[in-house]
N, C-alpha and C positions, 0 to 999 in steps of 0.2 A: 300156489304156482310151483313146479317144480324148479328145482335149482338147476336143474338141466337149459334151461329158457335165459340160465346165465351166459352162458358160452354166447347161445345167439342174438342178445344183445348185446355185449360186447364188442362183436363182430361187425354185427348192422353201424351200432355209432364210432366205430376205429374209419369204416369207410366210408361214412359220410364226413366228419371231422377231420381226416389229414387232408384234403385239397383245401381245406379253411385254415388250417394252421399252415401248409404249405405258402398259401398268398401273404399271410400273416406275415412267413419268415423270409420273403423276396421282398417285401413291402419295407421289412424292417434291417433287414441287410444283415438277417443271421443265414450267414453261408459258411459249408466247409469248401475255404480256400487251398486249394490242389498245390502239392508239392514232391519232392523226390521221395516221403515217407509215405507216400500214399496212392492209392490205385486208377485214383481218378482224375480226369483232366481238365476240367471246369470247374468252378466253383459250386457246389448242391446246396439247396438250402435244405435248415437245420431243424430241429424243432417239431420231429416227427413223434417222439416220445410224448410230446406234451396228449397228445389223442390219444395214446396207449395208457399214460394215465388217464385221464378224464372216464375213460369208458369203462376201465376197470374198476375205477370207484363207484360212477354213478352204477353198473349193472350190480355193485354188489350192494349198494345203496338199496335197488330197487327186489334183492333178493332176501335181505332181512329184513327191508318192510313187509313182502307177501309172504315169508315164511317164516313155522312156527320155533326157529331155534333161536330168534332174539340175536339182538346187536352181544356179541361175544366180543372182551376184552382184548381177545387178541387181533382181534379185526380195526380196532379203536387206534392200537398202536401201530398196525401197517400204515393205513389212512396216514398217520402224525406221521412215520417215519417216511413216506414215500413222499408225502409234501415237503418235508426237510429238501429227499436229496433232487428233488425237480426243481425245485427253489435253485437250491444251489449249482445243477446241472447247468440251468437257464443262464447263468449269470456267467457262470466257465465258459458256456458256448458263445457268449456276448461278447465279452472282456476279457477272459481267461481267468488263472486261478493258482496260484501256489500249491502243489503237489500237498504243503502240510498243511493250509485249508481245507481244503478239499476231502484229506484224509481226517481229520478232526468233524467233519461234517455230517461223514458217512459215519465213522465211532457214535455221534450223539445217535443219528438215526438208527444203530441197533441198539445201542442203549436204551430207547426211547420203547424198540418196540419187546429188547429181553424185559424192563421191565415189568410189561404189560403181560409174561410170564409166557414168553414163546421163546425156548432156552434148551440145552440140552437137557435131557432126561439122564437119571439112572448115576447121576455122580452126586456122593454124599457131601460135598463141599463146595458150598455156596458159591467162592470167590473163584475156584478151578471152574464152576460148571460157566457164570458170568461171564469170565475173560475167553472161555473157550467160543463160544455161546457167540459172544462181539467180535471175536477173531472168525469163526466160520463166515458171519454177515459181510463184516468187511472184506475179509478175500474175496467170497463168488461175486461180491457185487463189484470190486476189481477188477474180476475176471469175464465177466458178460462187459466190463468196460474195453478190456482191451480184444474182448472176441470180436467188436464191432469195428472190424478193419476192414468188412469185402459186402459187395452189394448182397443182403437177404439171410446174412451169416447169423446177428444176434437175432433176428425175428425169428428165421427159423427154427436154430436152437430153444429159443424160448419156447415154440409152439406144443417144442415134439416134448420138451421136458413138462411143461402144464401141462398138458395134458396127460404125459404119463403120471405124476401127481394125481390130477382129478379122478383119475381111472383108479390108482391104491386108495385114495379115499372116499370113494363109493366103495369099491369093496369089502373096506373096514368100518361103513357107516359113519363117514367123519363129515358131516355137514360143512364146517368152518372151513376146511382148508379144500373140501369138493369146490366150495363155492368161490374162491379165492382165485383158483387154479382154473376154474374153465372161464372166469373174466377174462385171465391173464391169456389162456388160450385163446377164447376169441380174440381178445385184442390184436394179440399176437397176428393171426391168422388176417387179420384184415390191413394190419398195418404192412402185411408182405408182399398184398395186391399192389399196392404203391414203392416196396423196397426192394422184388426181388428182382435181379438181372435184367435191361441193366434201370438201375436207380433216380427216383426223379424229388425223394427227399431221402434225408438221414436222423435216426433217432438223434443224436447229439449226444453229449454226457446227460442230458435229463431225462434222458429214454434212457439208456444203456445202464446208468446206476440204478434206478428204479427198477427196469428189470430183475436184476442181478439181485438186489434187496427182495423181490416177491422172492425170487425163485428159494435165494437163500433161508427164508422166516418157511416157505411154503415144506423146504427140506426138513426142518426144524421139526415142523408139526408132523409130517409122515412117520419122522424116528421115533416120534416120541409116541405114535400108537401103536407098535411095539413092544412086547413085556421083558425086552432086554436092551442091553446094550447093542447088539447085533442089529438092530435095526438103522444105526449111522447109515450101515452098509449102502441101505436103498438111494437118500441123495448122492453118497460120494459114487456110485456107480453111473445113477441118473447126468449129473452135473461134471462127470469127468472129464471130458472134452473141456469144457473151458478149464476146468483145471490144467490138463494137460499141457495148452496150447500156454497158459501163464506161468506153469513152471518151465517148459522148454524158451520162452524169451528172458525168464529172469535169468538162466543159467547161462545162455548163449552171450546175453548184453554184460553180466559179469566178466565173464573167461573172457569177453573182448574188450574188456576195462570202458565199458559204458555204464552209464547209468539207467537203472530202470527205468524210470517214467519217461525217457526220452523213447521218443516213437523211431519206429522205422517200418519198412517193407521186411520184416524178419521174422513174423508170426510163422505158426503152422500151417494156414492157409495161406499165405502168398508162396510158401516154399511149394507146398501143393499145386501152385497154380503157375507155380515156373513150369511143373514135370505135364500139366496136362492143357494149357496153353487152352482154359477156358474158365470164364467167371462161374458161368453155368454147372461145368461138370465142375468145379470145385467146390463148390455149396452143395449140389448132391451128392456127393460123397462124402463130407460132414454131415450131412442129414441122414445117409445109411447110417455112417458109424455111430450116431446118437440112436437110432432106433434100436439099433443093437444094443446099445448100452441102457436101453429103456426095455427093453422086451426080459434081459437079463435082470433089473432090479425089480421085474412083476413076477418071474422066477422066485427072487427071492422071500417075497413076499408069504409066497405058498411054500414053501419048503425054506423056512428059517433057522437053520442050524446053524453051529461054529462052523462048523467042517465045509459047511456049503459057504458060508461069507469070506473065509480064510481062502478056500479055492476061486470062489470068484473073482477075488479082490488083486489074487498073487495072479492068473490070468490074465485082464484086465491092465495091472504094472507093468507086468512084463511085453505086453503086446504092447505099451502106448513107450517103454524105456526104449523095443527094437524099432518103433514108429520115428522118436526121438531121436533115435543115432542116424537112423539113416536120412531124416530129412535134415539134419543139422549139416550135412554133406550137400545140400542141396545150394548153390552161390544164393545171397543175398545180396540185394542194391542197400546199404547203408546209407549214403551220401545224403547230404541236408542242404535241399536248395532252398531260396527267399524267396516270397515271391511280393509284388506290391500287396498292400492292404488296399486294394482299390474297393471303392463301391461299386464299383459295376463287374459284369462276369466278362473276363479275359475270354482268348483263347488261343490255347497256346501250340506254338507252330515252330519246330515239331514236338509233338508228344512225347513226353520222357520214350524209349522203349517198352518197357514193362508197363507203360501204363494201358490201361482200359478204357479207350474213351465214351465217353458217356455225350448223351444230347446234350446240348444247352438247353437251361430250362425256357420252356417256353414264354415269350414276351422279355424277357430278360435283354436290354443289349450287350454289348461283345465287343474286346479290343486288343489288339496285341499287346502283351509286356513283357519286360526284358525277365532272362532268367539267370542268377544272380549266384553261380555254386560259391560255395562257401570254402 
C-alpha cells in the first residue's frame, strides 16, 4: 500500500468520527462556555481533537501494517506521548487544570517521546541536546495551544504545516515522518469541514496539545534529515506563526503586568480581526502567511546553506517584529466576564461587541443568563 493512502484515510475517519464525538460532547456537557476572553457566543461543544487523534493513529496503525518499513521506535513514542496529552487534554476540558499540571504533563509526553530518540540532532552533549529537544515539544505544543483562539485557526495551520512536512519527507525519502505527517494532514483537513467559519465543535486542549506535540516531534525528524545543523531552520520557518502569535502575547501580557496563561481577546488573530472585521478573511490570511512561510522552508530544503538560513530566518524576524509592533497598536478587549456554569447552552442578549456569534448547536436548549463583569 502506499503511504500516500495515509492522508486519505485519515481524512475519510476525521469526517466520519467528529459528528460522533461531537453528540458525545453535548450528551456529556463538554462545552467551551462563551465569555469576554473569547470570540464566541454560545457555548460549542468540545472534544473535536479526540477524532484528530483516533484517525491519526489508526491510519498510521494501518500504514506500518501494509508497509515494508516496520513499526519504528519513534512512531512508538508519538502513539505514548500523544495519549499522555489527550488524556490529559480531556480532563482540562472537563474540570480544568492547574497551568503546572498541565505543563508537567506535556514535559513527561516529550520526554516520553525524546526518549524513543526523536531529539535534536548535531549537539555533542546529551543533556543540552535533551532539555533542548523537551523545551522545543513543550513550546510548539503551547503554542498550537494558544493558536486555537478563532474558528479553523489550529486546523488549518496544522494542515498547511503537515503537509509541508509530508512533502520534505517524501522528498528526502523519510518514510517515518511522510507517514506521520499526511495522517495528521488528513486529519487536519477533515476536522476543518466541521471547524472552519463559523464552528459547530472545538478541538479543546486534547486536540490543540496533541496537535502542537505531532507537529513539534514531526519538526524534530525533518531537521534531523539534514547533514547539519542548519536544518532547525526548516520547522522554525514552517511553525513560525504560532511562534510568532505566543511570543507577541507573552510579551504584551507581561508589559501589562498580567499573567501568561490567563486568556484574553489579545492574540495576533483577534488584533487581526478587529482591522478586517471578519472570522473568514482572518483565518485566510494566516493561512497565506503560513503558506509562505512553508513554500520558503521547501526553499530551503533545496538550497541549504548558512547564508541562505541566516537570510531567511533575519527576513522572516524582522517581517513578523514590524507585524508585531504594529498589531500590538491594535486596541484589545481584556476584560473578564463569569458567566453561569450552566448545563444547558445560554444565549446571550446582547452579544459582547467583538464577539462572533455563532449558531446554537443544534438540539441543544437555550436560556438567558446574567452577565457578571468582574
Amino acid at each position: 500500500m502506499s503511504i500516500l493512502f495515509t492522508f486519505l484515510i485519515a481524512l475519510v475517519l476525521t469526517i466520519l468520527f467528529t459528528p460522533l464525538i461531537k453528540k458525545f460532547a453535548s450528551d456529556k456537557r463538554f462545552f467551551d462556555y462563551p465569555d469576554d476572553r473569547k470570540v464566541h457566543a454560545v457555548p460549542v461543544p468540545l472534544l473535536g481533537g479526540i477524532s484528530v487523534y483516533f484517525s491519526v493513529i489508526i491510519a498510521c496503525i494501518v500504514a506500518v501494517t501494509f508497509s515494508d518499513f516496520g513499526l519504528d521506535r519513534m512512531i512508538v513514542g508519538m502513539v505514548i506521548g500523544a495519549t499522555i496529552l489527550v488524556i490529559l487534554g480531556t480532563v482540562d476540558d472537563h474540570s480544568g487544570m492547574s497551568p503546572t499540571i498541565k505543563l508537567s504533563g506535556q514535559t513527561l509526553a516529550a520526554g516520553v517521546v525524546v526518549f524513543c530518540n526523536c531529539k535534536v540532532g548535531f549537539i555533542p552533549n546529551d543533556i543540552i541536546t535533551v532539555l533542548l529537544s523537551i523545551l522545543w515539544i513543550v513550546g510548539i505544543t503551547n503554542a498550537m495551544n494558544l493558536l486555537d483562539n478563532m474558528d479553523g485557526m489550529t486546523g488549518g495551520v496544522s494542515f498547511i504545516a503537515s503537509s509541508t512536512f509530508a512533502v520534505i519527507s517524501l522528498y528526502n525519502g523519510q518514510d517515518v515522518p511522510a507517514v506521520i505527517a499526511l495522517a495528521l494532514a488528513g486529519a487536519s483537513l477533515g476536522y476543518l469541514r466541521y471547524n472552519f467559519p463559523p464552528a459547530n465543535i472545538f478541538l479543546g486542549d486534547a486536540g490543540s496539545m496533541v496537535i502542537g506535540f505531532l507537529l513539534a516531534t514531526l519538526g524534530l525528524m525533518v531537521a534531523n534529515s539534514q547533514p547539519t545543523v542548519i536544518g532547525l531552520t526548516i520547522p522554525l520557518l514552517v511553525l513560525a506563526y504560532p511562534i510568532f502569535d505566543t511570543s507577541l502575547v507573552t510579551i504584551t501580557r507581561i508589559a501589562d503586568g498580567r499573567r501568561i496563561s490567563e486568556g484574553g481577546k489579545d492574540h495576533s488573530t483577534h488584533r487581526i480581526r478587529s482591522l478586517v472585521k471578519s472570522d473568514v478573511a482572518t483565518t485566510l490570511l494566516v493561512y497565506v502567511v503560513n503558506i509562505v512561510l512553508s513554500i520558503s522552508a521547501f526553499y530551503m530544503i533545496q538550497n541549504l546553506t548558512l547564508d541562505n538560513a541566516l537570510a531567511l530566518l533575519l527576513i522572516v524576524g524582522v517581517g513578523f517584529g514590524y507585524l508585531g509592533i504594529k498589531l500590538n497598536r491594535v486596541p484589545v478587549d481584556i476584560r473578564r466576564t463569569s458567566f453561569m456554569n450552566s448545563p444547558v447552552v445560554p444565549s446571550i442578549s446582547p452579544a459582547p461587541e467583538t464577539a462572533e456569534v455563532h449558531e446554537t448547536p443544534q438540539g441543544l436548549p437555550s436560556r438567558k443568563i446574567k452577565v457578571v463583569s468582574s
